[in-house]
ChimeraX commands (.cxc) that place a marker at each C-alpha (Angstrom):
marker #1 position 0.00,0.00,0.00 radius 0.5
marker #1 position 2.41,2.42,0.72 radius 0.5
marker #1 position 5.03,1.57,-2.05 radius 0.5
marker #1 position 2.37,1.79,-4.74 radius 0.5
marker #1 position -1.17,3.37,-3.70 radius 0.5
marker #1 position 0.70,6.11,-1.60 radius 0.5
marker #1 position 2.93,6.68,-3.91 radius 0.5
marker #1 position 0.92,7.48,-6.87 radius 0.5
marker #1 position -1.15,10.07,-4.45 radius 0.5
marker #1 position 2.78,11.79,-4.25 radius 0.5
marker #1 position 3.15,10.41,-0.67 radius 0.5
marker #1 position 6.83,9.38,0.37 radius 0.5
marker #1 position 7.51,6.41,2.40 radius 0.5
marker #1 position 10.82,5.91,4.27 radius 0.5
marker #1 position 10.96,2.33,5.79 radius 0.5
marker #1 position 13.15,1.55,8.80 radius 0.5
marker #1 position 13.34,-1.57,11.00 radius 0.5
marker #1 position 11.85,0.41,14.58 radius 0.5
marker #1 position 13.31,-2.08,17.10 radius 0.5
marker #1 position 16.21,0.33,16.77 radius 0.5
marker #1 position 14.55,3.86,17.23 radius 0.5
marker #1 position 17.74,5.78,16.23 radius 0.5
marker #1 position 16.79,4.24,12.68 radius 0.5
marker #1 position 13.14,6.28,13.49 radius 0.5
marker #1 position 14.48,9.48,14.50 radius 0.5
marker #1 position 16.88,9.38,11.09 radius 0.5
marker #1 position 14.15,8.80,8.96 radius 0.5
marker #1 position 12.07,11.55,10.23 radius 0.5
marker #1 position 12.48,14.73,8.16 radius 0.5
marker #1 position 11.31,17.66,9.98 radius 0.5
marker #1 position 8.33,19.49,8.96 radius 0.5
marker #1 position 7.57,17.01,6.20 radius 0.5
marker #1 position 7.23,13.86,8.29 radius 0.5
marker #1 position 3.28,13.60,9.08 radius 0.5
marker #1 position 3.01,9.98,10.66 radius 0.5
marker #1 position 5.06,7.32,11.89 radius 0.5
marker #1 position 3.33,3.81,11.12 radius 0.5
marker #1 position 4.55,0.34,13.56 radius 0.5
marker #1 position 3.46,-2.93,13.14 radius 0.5
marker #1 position 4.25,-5.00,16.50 radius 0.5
marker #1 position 4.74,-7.70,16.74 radius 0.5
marker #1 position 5.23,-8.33,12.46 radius 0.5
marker #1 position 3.52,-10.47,10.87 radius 0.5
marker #1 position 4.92,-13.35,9.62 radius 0.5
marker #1 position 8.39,-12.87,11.64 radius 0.5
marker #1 position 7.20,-12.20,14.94 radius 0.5
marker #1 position 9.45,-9.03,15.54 radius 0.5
marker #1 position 8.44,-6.65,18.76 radius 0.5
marker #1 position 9.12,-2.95,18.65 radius 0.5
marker #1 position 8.97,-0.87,22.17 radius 0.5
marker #1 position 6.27,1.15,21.33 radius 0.5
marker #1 position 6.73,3.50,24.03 radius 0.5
marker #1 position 10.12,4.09,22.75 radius 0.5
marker #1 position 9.45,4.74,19.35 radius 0.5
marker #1 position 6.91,6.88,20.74 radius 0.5
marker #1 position 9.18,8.93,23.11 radius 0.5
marker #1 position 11.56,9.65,19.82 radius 0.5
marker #1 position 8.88,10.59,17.43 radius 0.5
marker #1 position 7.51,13.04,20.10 radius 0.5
marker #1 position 10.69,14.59,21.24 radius 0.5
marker #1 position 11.20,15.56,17.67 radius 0.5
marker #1 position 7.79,16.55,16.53 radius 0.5
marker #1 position 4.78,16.22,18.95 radius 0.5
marker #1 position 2.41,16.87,16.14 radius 0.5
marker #1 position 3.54,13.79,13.76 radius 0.5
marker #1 position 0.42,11.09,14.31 radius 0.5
marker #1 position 2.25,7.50,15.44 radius 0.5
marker #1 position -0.23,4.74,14.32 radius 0.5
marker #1 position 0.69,1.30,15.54 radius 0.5
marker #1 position -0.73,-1.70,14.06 radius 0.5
marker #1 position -1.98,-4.18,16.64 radius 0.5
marker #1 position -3.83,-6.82,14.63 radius 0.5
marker #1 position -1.27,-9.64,15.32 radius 0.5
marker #1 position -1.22,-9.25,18.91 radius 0.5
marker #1 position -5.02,-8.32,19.53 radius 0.5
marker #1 position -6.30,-5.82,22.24 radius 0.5
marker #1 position -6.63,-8.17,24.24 radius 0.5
marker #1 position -2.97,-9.12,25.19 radius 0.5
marker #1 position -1.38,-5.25,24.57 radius 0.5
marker #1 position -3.13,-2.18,24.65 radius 0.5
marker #1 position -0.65,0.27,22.22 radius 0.5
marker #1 position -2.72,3.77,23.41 radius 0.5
marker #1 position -1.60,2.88,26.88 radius 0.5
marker #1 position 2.01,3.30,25.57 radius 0.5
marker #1 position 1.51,6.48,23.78 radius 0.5
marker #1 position 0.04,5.41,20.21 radius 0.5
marker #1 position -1.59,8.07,18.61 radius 0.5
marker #1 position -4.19,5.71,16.69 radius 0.5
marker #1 position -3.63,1.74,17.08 radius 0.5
marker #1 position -5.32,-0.30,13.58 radius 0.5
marker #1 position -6.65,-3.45,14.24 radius 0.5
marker #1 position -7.63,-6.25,11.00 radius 0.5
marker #1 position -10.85,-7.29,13.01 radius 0.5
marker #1 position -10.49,-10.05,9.95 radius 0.5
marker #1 position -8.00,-12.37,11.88 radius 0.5
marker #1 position -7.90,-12.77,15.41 radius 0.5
marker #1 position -10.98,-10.76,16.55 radius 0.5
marker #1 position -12.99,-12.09,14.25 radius 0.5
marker #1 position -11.40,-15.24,14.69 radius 0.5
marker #1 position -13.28,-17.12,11.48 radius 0.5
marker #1 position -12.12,-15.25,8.75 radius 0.5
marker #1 position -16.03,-15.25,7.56 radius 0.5
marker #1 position -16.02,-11.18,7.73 radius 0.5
marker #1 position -13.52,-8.27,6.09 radius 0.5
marker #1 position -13.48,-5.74,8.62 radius 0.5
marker #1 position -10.61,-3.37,10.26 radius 0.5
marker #1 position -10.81,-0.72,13.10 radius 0.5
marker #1 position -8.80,2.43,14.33 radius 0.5
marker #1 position -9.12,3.11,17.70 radius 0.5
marker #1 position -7.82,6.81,19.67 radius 0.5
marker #1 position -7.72,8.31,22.68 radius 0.5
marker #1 position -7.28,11.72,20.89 radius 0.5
marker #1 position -10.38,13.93,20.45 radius 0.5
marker #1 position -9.32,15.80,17.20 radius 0.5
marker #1 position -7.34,12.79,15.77 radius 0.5
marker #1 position -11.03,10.99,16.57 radius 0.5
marker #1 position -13.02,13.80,14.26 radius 0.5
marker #1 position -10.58,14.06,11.63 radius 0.5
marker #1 position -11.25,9.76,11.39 radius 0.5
marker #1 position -15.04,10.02,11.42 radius 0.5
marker #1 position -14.68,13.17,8.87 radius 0.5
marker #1 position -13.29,11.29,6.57 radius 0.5
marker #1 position -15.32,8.08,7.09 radius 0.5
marker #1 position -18.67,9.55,7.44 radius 0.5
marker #1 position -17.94,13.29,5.53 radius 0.5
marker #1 position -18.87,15.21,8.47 radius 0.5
marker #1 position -17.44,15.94,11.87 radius 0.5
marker #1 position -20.03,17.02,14.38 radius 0.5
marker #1 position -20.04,14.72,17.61 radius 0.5
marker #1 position -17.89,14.37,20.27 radius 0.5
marker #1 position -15.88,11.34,21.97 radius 0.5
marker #1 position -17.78,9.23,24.33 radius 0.5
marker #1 position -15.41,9.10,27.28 radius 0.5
marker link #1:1,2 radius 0.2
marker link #1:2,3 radius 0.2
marker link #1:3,4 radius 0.2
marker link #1:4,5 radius 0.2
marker link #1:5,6 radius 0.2
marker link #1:6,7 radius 0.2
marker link #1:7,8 radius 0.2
marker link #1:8,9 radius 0.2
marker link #1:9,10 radius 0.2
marker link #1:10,11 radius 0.2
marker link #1:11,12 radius 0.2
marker link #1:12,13 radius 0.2
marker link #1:13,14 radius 0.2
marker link #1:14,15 radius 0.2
marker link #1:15,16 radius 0.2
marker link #1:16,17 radius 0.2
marker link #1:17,18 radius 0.2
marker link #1:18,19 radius 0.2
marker link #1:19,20 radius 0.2
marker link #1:20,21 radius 0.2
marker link #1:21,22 radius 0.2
marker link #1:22,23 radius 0.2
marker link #1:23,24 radius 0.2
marker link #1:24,25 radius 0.2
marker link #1:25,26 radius 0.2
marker link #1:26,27 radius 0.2
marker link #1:27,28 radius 0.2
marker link #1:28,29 radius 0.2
marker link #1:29,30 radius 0.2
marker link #1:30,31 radius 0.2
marker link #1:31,32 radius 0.2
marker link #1:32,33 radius 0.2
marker link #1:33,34 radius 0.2
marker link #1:34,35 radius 0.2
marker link #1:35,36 radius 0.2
marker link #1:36,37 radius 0.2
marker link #1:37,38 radius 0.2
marker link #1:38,39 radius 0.2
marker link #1:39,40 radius 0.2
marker link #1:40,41 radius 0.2
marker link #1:41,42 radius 0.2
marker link #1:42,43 radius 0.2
marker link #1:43,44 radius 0.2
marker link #1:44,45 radius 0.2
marker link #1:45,46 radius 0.2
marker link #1:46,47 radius 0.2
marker link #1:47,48 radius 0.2
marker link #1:48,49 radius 0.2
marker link #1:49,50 radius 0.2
marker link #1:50,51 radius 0.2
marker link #1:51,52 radius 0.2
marker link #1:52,53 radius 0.2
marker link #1:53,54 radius 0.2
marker link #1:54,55 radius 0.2
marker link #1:55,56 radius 0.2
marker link #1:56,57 radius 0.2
marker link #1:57,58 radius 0.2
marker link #1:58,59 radius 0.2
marker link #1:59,60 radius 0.2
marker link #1:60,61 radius 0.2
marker link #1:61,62 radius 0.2
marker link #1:62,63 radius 0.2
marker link #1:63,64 radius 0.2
marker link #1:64,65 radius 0.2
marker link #1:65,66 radius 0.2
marker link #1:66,67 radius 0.2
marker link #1:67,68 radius 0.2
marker link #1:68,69 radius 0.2
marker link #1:69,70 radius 0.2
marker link #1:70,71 radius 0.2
marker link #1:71,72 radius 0.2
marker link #1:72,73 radius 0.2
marker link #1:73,74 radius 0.2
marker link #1:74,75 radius 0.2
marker link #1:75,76 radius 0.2
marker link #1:76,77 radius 0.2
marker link #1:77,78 radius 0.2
marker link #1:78,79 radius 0.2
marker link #1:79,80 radius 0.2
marker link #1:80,81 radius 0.2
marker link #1:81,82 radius 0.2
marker link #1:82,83 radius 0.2
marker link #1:83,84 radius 0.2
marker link #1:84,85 radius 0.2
marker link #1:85,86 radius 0.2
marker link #1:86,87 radius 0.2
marker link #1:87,88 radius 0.2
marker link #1:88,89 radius 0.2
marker link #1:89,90 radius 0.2
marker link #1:90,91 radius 0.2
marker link #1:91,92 radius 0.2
marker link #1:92,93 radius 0.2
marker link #1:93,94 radius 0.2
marker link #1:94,95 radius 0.2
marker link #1:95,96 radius 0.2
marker link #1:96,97 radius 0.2
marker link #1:97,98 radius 0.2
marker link #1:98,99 radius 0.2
marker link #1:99,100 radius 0.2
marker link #1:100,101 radius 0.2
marker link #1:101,102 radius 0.2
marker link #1:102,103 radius 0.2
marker link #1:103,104 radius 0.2
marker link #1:104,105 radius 0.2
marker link #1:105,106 radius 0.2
marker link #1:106,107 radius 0.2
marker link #1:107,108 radius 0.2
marker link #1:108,109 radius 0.2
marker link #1:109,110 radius 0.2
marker link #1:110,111 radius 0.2
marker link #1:111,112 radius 0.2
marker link #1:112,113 radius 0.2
marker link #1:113,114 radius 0.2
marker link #1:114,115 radius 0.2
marker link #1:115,116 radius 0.2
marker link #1:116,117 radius 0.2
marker link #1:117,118 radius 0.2
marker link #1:118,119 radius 0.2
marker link #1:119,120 radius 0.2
marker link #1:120,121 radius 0.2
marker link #1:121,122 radius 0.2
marker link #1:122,123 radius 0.2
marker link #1:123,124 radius 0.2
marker link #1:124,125 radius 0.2
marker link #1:125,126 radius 0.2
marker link #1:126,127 radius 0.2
marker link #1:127,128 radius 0.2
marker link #1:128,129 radius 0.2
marker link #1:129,130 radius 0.2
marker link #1:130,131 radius 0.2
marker link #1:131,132 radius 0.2
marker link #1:132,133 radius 0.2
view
């Protein structure tokens, strides 16, 4: 997705391995750098990335770039990646909360009320209720 549909919409991608975060902070160029995007543990290898690490970087350099974390192999049920400072954690409800691969569904979850709007903006085309705390 991000080598070819990003890429035609003029998006650049930078890919680092973010078990080592000094990789992270090189790959971040400053004021054009919008979101940092994990995926722990990897799928099919298994890899774990200290989230709150990569998080601690990313923010020291530029609180305002959004750090997604993809959860779907591990499930919310065994780690919780807003709890370590993801912005927005993406879940493919497909495999393990589904758990019968019978429905093609995904999530994104936040803790963060505008991040929250700007997501229901652009899936519903409006943003005009608030979070439910």
């Amino acid at each position: 997705m991000f080598r070819t549909v990003m890429a035609n919409m003029g998006i650049e991608t930078s890919f680092v391995d973010a078990r080592d975060v000094s990789l992270v902070a090189a790959a971040i160029r400053p004021g054009r750098t919008k979101l940092i995007w994990i995926e722990t543990p990897t799928n099919p290898t298994l890899k774990l990335t200290d989230i709150r690490a990569v998080r601690d970087v990313v923010k020291a350099i530029d609180p305002a770039i959004v750090y997604v974390v993809d959860n779907t192999f591990m499930s919310s049920v065994l780690q919780q990646p807003l709890e370590f400072g993801a912005d927005i954690v993406m879940h493919s409800l497909t495999k393990y909360m589904n758990g019968h691969s019978d429905v093609v569904m995904g999530a994104l979850m936040t803790n963060n009320e505008i991040l929250h709007g700007q997501l229901m903006f652009h899936q519903n085309g409006k943003c005009d209720f608030k979070l439910v705390s």
